[in-house]
C-alpha positions in Angstrom: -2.4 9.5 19.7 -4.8 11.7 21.9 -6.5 10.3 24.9 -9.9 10.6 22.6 -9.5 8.2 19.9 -12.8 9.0 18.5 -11.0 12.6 17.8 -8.2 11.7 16.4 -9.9 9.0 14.6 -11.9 11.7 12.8 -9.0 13.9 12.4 -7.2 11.5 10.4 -10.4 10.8 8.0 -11.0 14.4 7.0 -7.2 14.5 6.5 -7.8 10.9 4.0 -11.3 12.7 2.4 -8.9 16.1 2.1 -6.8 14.1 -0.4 -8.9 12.1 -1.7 -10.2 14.9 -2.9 -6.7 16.5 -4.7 -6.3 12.9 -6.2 -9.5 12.8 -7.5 -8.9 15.9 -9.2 -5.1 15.3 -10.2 -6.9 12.0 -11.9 -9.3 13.8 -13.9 -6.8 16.5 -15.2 -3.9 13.4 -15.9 -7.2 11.6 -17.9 -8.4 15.1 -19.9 -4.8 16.0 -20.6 -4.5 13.2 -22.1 -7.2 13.6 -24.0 -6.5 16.4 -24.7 -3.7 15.9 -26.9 -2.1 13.6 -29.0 1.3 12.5 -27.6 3.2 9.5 -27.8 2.4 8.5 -24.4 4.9 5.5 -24.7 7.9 7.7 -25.7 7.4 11.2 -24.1 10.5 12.6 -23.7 9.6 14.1 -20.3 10.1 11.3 -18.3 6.9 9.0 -17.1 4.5 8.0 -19.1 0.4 9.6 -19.0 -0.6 6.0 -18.3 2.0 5.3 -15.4 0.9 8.5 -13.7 -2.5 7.8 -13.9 -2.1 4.2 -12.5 0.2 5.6 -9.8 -2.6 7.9 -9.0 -5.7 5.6 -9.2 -3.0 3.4 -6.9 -3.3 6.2 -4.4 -6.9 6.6 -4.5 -7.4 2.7 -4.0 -5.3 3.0 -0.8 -6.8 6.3 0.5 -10.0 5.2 -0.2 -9.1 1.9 1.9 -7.2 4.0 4.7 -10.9 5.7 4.8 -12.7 2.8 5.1 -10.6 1.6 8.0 -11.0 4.7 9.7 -14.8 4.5 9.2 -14.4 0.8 11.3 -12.5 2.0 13.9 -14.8 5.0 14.7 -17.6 2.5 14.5 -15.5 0.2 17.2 -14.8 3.3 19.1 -18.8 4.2 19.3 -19.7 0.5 19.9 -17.1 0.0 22.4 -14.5 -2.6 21.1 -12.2 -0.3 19.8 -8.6 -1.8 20.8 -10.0 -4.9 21.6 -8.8 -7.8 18.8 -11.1 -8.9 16.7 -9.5 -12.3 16.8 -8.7 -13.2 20.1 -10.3 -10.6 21.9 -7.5 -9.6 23.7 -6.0 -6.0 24.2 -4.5 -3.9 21.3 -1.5 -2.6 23.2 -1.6 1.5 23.1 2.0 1.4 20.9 0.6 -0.8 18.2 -2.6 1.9 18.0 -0.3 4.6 18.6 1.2 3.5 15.0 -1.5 2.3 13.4 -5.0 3.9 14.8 -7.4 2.0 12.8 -5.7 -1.8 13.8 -8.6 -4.4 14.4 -5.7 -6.7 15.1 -3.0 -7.3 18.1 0.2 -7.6 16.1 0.0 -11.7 17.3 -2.9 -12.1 15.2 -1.8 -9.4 12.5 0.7 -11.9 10.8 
């Protein structure tokens, strides 16, 4: 991670709202295709079904859309000053723990 977490923080949410974005629209053209046309959606002979990839899409969206709300927290810690602090004990997020995992409200003690 940089040395300005804020930054990077806000790096990694326009990369989230970036695909957010192409899911959003893969989701849409996976729900009118399938509109679209009348298949057997249960026995397509390409392989997965229209269903399973729109569920493993709306999947990603949940988590994206999670990933952004996490970021959102963290910049708000960052701007309020608590950022790497636990929100549990209070202690310090070690600097490897938010190396991996930027928007952690959490030492890894507390994490589990």
């Amino acid at each position: 991670m940089r040395t300005d977490p804020r930054r990077d923080l806000m790096d990694r949410r326009e990369k989230a709202q970036q695909l957010l974005a192409a899911l959003a629209r893969d989701f849409d053209e996976i729900v009118d295709a399938a509109q679209s046309v009348s298949t057997d959606d249960e026995h397509d002979p390409e392989g997965t079904t229209i269903a399973f990839e729109r569920a493993q899409v709306d999947a990603m969206l949940t988590r994206t859309r999670r990933q952004i709300d996490e970021l959102d927290q963290a910049i708000a810690r960052v701007d309020d000053g608590t950022y790497g602090v636990c929100r549990r004990c209070g202690r310090t997020i070690p600097a490897d723990r938010l190396h991996a995992r930027p928007a952690a409200s959490t030492c890894v003690g507390c994490a589990g």
